[in-house]
VODREN-942562 format. One record per residue (C-alpha): chain; x negated, z negated, y negated. Coordinates in Angstrom, 1 decimal, decimal comma. Layout:
kette_X_Z_Y
A_X_Z_Y
...
//
This chain:
kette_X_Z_Y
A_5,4_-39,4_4,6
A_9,1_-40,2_3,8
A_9,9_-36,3_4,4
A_8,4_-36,2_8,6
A_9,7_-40,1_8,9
A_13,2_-38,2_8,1
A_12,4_-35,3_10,7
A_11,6_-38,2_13,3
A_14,9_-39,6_12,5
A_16,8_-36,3_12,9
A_14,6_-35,9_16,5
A_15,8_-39,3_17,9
A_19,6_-38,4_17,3
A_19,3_-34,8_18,6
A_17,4_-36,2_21,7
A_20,5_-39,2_22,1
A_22,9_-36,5_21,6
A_21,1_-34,5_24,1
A_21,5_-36,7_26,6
A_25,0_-38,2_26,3
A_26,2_-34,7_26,4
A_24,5_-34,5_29,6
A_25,6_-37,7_31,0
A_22,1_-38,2_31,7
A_19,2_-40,9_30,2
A_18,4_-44,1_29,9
A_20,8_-47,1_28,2
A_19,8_-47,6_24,8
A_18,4_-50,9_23,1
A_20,2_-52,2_20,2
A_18,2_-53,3_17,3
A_19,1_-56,6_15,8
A_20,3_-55,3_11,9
A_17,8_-55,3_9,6
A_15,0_-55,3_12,0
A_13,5_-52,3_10,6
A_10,3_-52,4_12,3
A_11,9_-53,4_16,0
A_14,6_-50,5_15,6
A_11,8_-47,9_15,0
A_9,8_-49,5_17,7
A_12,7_-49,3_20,1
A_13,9_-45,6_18,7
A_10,4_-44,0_20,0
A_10,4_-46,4_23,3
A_14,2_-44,5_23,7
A_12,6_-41,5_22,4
A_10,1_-41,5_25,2
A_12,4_-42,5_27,9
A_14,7_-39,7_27,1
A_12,1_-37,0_27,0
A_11,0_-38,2_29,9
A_14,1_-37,1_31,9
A_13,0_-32,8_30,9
A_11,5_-31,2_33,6
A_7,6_-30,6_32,7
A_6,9_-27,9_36,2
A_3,8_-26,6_34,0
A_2,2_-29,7_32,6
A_2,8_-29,0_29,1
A_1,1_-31,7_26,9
A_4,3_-33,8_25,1
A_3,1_-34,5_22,0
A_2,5_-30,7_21,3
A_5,9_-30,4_22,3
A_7,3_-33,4_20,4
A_5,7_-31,7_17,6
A_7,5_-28,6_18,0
A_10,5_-30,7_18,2
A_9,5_-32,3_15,1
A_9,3_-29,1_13,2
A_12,8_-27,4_14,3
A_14,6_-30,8_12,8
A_12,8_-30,7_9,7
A_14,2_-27,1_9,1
A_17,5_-27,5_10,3
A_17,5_-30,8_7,8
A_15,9_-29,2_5,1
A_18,1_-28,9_2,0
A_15,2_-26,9_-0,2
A_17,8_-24,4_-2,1
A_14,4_-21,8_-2,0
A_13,5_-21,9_1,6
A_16,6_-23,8_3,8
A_18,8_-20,3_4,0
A_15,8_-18,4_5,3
A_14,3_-20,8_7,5
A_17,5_-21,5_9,3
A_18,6_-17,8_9,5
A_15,5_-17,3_11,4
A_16,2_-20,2_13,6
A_19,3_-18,6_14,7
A_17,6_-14,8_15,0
A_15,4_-17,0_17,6
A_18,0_-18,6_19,5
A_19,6_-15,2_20,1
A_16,5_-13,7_21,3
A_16,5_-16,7_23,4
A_19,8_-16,3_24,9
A_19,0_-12,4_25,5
A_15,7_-12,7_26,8
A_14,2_-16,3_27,9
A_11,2_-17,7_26,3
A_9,4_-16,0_29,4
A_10,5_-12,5_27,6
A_10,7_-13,4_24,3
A_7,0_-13,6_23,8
A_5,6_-13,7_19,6
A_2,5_-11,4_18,5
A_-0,1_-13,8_16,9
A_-3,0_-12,1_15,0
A_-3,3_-15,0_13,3
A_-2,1_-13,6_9,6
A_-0,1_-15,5_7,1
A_2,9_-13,7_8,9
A_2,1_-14,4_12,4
A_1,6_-17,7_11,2
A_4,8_-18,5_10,7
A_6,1_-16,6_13,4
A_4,4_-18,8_15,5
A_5,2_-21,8_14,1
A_8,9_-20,9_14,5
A_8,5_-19,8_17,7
A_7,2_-22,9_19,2
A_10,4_-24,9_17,0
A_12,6_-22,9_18,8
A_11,6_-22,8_22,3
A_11,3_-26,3_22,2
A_14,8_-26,9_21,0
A_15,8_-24,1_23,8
A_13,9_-26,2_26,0
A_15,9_-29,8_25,3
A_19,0_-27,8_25,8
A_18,1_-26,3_29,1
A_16,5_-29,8_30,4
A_13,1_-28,3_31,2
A_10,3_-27,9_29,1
A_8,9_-24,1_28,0
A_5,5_-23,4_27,1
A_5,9_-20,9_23,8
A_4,5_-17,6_24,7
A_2,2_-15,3_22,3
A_0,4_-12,3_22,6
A_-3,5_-11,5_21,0
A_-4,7_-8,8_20,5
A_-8,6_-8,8_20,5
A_-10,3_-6,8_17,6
A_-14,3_-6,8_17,4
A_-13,6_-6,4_13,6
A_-11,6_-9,4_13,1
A_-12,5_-12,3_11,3
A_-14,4_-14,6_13,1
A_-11,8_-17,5_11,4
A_-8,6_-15,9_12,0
A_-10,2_-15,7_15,6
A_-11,3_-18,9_15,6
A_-7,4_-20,4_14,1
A_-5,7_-18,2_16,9
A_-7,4_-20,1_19,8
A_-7,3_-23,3_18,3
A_-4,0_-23,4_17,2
A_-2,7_-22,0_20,9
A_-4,4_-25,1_22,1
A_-3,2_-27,5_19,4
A_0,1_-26,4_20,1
A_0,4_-25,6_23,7
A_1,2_-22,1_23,6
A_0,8_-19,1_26,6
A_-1,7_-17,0_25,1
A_-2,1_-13,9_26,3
A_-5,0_-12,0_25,5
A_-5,9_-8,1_25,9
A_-8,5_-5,9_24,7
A_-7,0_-2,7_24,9
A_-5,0_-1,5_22,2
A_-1,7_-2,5_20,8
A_0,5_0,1_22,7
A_-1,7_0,0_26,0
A_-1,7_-3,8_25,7
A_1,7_-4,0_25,7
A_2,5_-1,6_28,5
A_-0,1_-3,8_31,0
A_1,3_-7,4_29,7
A_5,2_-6,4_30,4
A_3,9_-5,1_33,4
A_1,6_-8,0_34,5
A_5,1_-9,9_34,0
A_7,4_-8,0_36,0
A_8,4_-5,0_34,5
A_10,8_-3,2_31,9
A_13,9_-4,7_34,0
A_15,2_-7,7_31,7
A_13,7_-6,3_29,3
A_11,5_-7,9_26,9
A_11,7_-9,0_23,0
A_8,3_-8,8_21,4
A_8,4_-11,3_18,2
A_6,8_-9,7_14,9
A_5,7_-11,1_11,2
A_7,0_-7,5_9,8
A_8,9_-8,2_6,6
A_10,6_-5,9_3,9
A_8,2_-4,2_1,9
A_5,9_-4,0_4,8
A_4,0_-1,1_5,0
A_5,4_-0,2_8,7
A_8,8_-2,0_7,9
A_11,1_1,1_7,3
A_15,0_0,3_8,2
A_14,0_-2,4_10,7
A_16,2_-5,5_11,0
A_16,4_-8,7_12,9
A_16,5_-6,4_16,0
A_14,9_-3,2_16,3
A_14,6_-1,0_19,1
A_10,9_0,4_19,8
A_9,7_3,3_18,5
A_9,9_6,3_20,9
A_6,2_6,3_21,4
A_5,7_2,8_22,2
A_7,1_1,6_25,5
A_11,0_-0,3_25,2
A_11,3_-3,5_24,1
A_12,9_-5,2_21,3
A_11,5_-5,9_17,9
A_12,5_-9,2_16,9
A_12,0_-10,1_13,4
A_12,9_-13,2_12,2
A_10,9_-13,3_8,6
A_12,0_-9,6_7,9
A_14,0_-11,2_4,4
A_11,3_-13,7_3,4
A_9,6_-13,1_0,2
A_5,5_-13,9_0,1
A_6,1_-17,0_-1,6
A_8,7_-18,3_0,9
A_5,6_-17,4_3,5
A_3,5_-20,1_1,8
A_6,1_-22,6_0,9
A_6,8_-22,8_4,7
A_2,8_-23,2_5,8
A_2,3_-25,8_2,6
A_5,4_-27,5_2,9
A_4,6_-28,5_6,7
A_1,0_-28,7_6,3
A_0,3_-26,2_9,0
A_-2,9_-24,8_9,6
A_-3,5_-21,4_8,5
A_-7,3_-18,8_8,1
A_-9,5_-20,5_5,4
A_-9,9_-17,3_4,1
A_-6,7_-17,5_2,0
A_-7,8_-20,1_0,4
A_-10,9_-18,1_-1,1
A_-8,5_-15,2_-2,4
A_-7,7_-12,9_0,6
A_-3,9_-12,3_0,5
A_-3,7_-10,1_3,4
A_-5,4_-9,8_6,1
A_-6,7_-6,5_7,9
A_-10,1_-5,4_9,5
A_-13,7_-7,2_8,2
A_-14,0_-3,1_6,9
A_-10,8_-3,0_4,8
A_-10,1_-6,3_3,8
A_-11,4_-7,7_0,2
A_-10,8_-10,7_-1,7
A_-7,8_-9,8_-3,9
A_-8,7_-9,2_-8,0
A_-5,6_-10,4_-9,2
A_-7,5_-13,9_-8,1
A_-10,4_-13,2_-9,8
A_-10,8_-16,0_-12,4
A_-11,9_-15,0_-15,7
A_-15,0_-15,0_-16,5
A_-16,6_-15,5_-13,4
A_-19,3_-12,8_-12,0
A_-18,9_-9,6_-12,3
A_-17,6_-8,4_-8,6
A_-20,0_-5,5_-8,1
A_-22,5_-6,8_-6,0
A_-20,0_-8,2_-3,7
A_-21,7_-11,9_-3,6
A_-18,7_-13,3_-5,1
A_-18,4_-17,0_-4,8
A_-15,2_-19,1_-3,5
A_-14,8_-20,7_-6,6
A_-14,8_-17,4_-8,6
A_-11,1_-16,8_-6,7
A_-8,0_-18,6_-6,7
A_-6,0_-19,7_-3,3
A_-3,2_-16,4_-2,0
A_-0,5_-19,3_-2,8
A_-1,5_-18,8_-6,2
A_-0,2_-15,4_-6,8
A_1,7_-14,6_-9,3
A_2,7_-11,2_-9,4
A_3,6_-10,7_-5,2
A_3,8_-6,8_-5,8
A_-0,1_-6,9_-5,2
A_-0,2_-8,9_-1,6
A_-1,8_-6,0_-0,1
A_-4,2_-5,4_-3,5
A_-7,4_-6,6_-1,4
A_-7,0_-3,9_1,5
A_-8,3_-0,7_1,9
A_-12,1_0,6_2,5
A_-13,8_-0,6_-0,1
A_-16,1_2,6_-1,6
A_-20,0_1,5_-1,0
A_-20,5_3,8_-4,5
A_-18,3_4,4_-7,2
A_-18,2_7,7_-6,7
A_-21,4_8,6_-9,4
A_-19,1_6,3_-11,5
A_-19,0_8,4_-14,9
A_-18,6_5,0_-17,0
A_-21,2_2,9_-15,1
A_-24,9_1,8_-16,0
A_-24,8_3,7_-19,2
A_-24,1_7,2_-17,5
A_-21,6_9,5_-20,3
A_-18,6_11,3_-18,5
A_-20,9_14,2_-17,8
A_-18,9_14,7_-14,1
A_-15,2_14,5_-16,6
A_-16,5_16,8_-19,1
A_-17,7_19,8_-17,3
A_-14,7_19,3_-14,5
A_-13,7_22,3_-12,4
A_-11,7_20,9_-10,4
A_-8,8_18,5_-10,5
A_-6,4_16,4_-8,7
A_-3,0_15,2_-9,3
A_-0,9_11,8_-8,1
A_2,7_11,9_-9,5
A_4,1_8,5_-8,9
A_8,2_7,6_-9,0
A_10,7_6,9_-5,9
A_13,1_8,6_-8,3
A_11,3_12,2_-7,6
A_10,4_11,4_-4,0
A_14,7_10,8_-3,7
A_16,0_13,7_-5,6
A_16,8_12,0_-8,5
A_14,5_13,0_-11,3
A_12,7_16,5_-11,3
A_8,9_17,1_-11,4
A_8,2_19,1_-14,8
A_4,6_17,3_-15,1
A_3,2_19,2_-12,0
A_3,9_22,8_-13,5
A_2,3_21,8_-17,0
A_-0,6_20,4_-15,7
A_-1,0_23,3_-13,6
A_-1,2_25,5_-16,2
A_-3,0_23,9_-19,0
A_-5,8_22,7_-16,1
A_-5,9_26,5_-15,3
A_-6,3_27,7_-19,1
A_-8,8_25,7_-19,5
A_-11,0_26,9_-15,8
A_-10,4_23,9_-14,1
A_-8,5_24,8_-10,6
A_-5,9_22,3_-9,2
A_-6,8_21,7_-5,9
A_-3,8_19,1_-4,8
A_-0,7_17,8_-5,9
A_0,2_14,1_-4,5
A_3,8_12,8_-4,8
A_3,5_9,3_-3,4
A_6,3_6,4_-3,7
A_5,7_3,6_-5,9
A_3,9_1,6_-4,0
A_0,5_-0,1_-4,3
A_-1,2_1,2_-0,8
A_0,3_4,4_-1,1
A_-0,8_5,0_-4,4
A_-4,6_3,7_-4,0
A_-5,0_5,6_-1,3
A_-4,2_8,4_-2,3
A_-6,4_8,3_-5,8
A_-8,9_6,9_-3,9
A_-9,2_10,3_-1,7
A_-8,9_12,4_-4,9
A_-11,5_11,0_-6,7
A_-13,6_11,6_-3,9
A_-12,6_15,1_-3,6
A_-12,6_16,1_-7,2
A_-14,2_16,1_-10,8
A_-11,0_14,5_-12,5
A_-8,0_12,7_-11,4
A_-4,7_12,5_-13,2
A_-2,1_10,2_-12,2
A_1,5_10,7_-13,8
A_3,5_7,9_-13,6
A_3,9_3,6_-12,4
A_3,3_2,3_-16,1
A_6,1_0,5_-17,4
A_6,9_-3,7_-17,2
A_8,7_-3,3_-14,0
A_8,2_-4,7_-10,5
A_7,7_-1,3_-9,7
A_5,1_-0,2_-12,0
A_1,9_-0,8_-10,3
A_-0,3_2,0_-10,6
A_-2,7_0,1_-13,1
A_-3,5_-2,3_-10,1
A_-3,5_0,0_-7,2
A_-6,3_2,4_-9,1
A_-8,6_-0,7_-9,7
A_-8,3_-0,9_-5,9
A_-8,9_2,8_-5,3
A_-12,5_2,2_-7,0
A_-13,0_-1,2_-6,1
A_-12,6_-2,9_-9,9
A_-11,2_-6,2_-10,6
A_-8,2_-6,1_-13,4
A_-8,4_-8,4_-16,1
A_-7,6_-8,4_-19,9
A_-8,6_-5,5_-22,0
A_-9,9_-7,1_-25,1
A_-10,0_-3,6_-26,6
A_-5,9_-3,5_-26,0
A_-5,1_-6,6_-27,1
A_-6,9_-5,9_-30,3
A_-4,5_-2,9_-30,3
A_-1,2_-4,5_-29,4
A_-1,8_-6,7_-32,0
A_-2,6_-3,8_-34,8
A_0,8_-2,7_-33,5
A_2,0_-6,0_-34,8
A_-0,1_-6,0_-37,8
A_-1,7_-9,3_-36,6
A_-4,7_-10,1_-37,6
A_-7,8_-10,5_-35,0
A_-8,0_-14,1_-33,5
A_-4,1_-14,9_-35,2
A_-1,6_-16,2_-32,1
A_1,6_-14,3_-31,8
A_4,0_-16,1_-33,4
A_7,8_-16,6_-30,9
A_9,1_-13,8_-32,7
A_6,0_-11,3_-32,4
A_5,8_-12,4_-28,3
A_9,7_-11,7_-28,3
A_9,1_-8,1_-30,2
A_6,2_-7,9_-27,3
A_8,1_-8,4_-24,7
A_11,5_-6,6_-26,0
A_9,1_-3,2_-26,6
A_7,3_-3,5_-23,1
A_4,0_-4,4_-24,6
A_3,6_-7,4_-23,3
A_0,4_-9,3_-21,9
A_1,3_-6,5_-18,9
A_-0,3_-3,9_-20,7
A_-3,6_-5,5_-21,8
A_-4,4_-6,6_-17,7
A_-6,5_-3,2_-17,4
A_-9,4_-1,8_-14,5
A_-12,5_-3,4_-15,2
A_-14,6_-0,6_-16,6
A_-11,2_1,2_-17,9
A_-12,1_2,6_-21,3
A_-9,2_3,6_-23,9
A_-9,9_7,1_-25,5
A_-8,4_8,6_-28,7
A_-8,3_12,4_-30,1
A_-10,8_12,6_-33,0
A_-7,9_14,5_-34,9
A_-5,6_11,1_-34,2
A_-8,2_8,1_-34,1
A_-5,2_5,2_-34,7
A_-3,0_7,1_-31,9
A_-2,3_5,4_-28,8
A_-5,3_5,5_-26,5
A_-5,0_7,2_-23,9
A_-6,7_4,9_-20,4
A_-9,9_6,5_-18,4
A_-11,2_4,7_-15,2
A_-14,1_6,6_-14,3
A_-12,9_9,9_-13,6
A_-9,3_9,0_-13,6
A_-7,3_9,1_-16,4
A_-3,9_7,4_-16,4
A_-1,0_8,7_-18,0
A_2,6_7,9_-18,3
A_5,5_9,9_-16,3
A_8,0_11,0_-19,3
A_7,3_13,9_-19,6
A_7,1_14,6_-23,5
A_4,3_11,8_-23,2
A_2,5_13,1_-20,2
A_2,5_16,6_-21,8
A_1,2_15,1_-25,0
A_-1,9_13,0_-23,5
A_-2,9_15,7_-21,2
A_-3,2_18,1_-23,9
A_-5,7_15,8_-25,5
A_-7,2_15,6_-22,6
A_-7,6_19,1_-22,2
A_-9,0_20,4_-26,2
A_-11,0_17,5_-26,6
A_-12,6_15,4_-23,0
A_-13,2_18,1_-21,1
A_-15,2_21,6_-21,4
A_-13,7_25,2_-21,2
A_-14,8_26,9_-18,4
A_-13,8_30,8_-19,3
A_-11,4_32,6_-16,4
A_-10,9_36,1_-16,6
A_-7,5_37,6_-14,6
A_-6,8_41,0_-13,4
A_-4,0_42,3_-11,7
A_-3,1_45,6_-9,4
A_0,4_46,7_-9,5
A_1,3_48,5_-6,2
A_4,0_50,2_-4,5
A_3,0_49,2_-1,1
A_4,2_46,1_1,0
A_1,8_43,5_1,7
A_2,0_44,4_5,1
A_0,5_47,9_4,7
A_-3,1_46,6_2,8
A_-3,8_44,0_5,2
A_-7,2_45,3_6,3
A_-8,4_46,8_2,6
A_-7,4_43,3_1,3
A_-9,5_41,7_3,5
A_-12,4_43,9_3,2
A_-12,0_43,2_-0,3
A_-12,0_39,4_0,1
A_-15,4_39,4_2,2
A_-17,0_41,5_-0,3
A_-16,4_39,7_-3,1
A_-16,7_36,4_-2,4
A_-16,8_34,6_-6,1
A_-13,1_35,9_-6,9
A_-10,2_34,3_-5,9
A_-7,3_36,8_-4,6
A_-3,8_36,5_-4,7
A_-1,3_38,5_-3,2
A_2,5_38,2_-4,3
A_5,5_40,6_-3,0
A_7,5_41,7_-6,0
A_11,4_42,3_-5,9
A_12,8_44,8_-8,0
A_11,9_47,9_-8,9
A_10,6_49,5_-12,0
A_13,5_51,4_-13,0
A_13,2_55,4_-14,4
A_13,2_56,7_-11,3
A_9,3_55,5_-11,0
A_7,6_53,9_-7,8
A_8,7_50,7_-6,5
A_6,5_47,5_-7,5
A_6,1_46,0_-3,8
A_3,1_43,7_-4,4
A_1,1_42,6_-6,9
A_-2,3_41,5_-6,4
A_-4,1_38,8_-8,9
A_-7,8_38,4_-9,1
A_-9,4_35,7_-11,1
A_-13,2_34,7_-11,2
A_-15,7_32,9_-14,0
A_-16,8_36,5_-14,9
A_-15,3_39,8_-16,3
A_-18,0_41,8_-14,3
A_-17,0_40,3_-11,2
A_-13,5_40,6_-11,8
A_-13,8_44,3_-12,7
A_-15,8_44,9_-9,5
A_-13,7_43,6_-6,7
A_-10,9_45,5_-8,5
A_-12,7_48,4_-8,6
A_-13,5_47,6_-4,8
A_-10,2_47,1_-3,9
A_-9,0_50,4_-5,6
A_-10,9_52,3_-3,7
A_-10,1_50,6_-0,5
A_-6,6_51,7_-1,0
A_-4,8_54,9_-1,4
A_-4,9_55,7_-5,1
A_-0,6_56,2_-4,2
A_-0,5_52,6_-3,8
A_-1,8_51,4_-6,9
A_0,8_52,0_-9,9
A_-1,1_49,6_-12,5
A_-3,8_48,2_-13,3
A_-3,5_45,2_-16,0
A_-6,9_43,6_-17,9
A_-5,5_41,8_-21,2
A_-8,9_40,2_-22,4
A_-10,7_42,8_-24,0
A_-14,3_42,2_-22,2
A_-12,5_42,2_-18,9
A_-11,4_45,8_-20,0
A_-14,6_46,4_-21,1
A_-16,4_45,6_-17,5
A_-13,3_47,3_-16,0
A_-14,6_50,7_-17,2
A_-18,2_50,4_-16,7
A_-16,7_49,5_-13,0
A_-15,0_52,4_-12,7
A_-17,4_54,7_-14,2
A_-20,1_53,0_-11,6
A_-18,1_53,7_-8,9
A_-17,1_57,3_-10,1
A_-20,5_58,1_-10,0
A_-21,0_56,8_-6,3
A_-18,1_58,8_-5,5
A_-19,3_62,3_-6,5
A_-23,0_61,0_-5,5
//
């Protein structure tokens, strides 16, 4: 190839500039001009000769390390405007973590991931470039940490490659924090310290404000956290590995895009080609996924990981089933997604009002998630909700930005491939008055694209359904996946939607609330409170201390106490309960607006006025 015949080229005059500057090395043989073939004959004879001269103490096979060579002049020659800058910055990250710590020190982790791919790869250029400098040859050191859950070809690359290319691997079957503690030990100790060589990059889950060189966290022991890939972007990751033909896990090539355990790792559906199988059994083919350099949208990288469920959680919309689970719902979750709220800059209203239109309508909101927007975070977290819980809102991640990926990351959460919602395109198009089956004309995709209702917003969860109020059926639909519906984060639309969710998808479950006004402190009902609790177990309590007074010259409202339950019988009777648990002094009011929960309030207190003079 023209491009490694030019690397070869660049090798021979860093090798003869090697040695002149050292004054060392054999006299060079002239080739007669135009004697192509004889001056390439006699540049690797020279070549030979003058690698010849390095020191060698540990045996290290020479063409693994003329291949190493090889590689560190093709990046330093490379003139790609997309991949030069970066591959040369992390040259020179390398060659200070050289200078600090000696490739004996300066050791790169190798799980054998994409990442640690690279890493390696660059490792083993810049050693041996340290090593031509220095005049002795250095075997690049990595360390492996053995997982019983790995897969057996990333294993199988890890070994192969570390004999391919001559590397010191160092192997340990503890974990990552024990492993390193016994490896720096094994090689001398903390003093010198040590740089430990990672594949982290921004975005990275475990990235945070990490640069080139990081410090150790304070619960690892010290070292230094070299990372020389940290600004690389995942296509620059493959560009590297394809542009230099480097070896990396065959699994990419069958859609995984990241790489975890064997339990959390699946083939990523952004891959998925259309039309091919449909995913559930999990007996998907190679050839129904595309290669991880064929991403498009990098956002999703990590859209294969996570613990795939072995159910979809009684999966309301599968094999025929109605939303029975949705409609009688009684209790709820709630993901708000935005970095602007996590940082201050845009205030949760969505939270309240879901609160209190879930509660009006008997269904109890058990948690409130505010996660960042990103893709891990946010399947996770839905993916624990709908676990936990009848419904699942999320508020939030559904615009055309880079940003905006809740779509994807709650097809993870339940395990569904994303594809094109033939349902929505038949609906952006109505939007456009096209007709079915007409092409978009320029303009139209323009209007598309300038209104955010591009292609982006047909790519949709696999069993996603789009529901309408049957009081607005040409409305815009509002997007159900199973017992998760989706809704936007402004709130004027949030509000809307989730009223429409409440009147007409799910079923009222009546509530009936009572309260005690008392002049007492919390602290002085303890004990009836509890007794109260214990007896009554199918109402929920609340206890609230009140500020103020009530003015007139009247006792002071201290506390008030709340007491809510699916009956107006039951409610009545803990009240009644707790009344006479506490000295009638204490209680200055007692409030039942709905007129059955008056009703049972009376009969309660006549029942208990009668066990009272019995």
């Amino acid at each position: 190839m023209t491009r490694r015949s030019g690397c070869w080229r660049a090798l021979l005059l860093t090798v003869a500039r090697s040695t002149e500057d050292g004054g060392a090395g054999a006299a060079r043989t002239a080739a007669p001009p135009g004697d192509a073939a004889g001056a390439a004959a006699a540049a690797e004879q020279d070549q030979d000769q003058d690698l010849s001269q390095l020191e060698n103490p540990e045996g290290l096979d020479m063409g693994a390390f003329k291949d190493s060579l090889r590689l560190y002049n093709c990046i330093m020659e490379s003139e790609d405007p997309y991949m030069a800058e970066v591959m040369q910055t992390a040259l020179r990250v390398y060659k200070d973590g050289l200078r600090l710590y000696g490739p004996e020190r300066l050791i790169t982790s190798y799980n054998g991931g994409k990442d640690a791919v690279v890493v390696m790869h660059l490792h083993r250029a810049a050693v041996a470039r340290y090593s031509l400098e220095v005049g002795r040859v250095h075997r690049p050191r990595a360390i492996y940490f053995y997982n019983p859950k790995e897969f057996d070809e990333v294993r199988a690359l890890v070994h192969s490659t570390a004999k391919q290319f001559g590397l010191d691997l160092l192997v340990y079957t503890e974990g990552f924090v024990a492993g390193l503690r016994r490896c720096m030990e094994e090689l001398g100790g903390s003093a010198g310290g040590f740089g430990f060589v990672l594949g982290t990059r921004r975005g990275d889950p475990n990235c945070g404000a990490q640069t080139a060189f990081t410090p150790s966290s304070d619960w690892m022991p010290p070292f230094m956290r070299v990372n020389p890939i940290i600004e690389w972007e995942y296509g620059q990751i493959w560009q590297f590995l394809r542009t230099f033909d480097l070896p990396y896990p065959s699994l990419y090539d069958r859609g995984y895009t990241s790489l975890g355990n064997v339990d959390d790792t699946q083939r990523n559906p952004a891959l998925r080609k259309r039309g091919s199988g449909d995913g559930a059994s999990g007996n998907d083919a190679d050839e129904d996924y595309y290669p991880a350099y064929m991403l498009s949208d990098w956002t999703l990288e990590r859209a294969g990981r996570g613990a795939r469920p072995e159910s979809t959680l009684g999966c309301d919309l599968r094999n025929g089933r109605g939303p029975s689970r949705v409609r009688d719902a009684r209790t709820a979750g709630l993901v708000v997604i935005g970095d602007e709220i996590l940082k201050g800059k845009c205030q949760d209203t969505n939270t309240a009002f879901a609160a209190r239109r879930l509660w009006e309508k008997g269904i109890s909101l058990q948690r409130v998630a505010v996660v960042s927007d990103d893709h891990d975070s946010i399947a996770a977290e839905v993916r624990s909700q709908v676990q936990a819980y009848d419904v699942v809102i999320t508020s939030g991640g559904l615009g055309p930005t880079h940003d905006d990926v809740t779509i994807h990351a709650v097809a993870a959460a339940l395990g569904q491939r994303v594809h094109e919602n033939a349902d929505m395109v038949s609906r952006l198009k109505a939007n456009l008055n096209l007709k079915n089956g007409q092409d978009l004309t320029e303009a139209q995709a323009t209007a598309l694209v300038h209104h955010s209702l591009q292609s982006k917003l047909a790519m949709l969860p696999e069993l996603a359904r789009l529901r309408v109020a049957p009081t607005d059926p040409s409305g815009w639909p509002i997007l159900q996946c199973e017992n998760v519906f989706i809704l936007p984060g402004v709130p004027q639309y949030f509000e809307t939607k989730l009223g429409v969710i409440v009147e007409h998808f799910l079923s009222g479950h009546d509530v009936f609330v009572a309260k005690l006004v008392l002049s007492a402190d919390e602290f002085e009902i303890v004990s009836q409170l509890d007794a109260a609790v214990a007896q009554h177990p199918s109402v929920t309590f609340g206890s609230y201390p009140f500020v103020g007074g009530s003015g007139g010259g009247g006792p002071a409202q201290r506390t008030i106490i709340t007491l809510e339950a699916a009956s107006a019988a039951a409610v009545a009777a803990a009240a009644a309960t707790l009344r006479a648990l506490l000295p009638p002094e204490f209680v200055t009011e007692y409030m039942a607006d709905d007129d059955s929960l008056r009703a049972a309030a009376a009969a309660a207190a006549a029942g208990s006025a009668q066990q009272t003079a019995a």
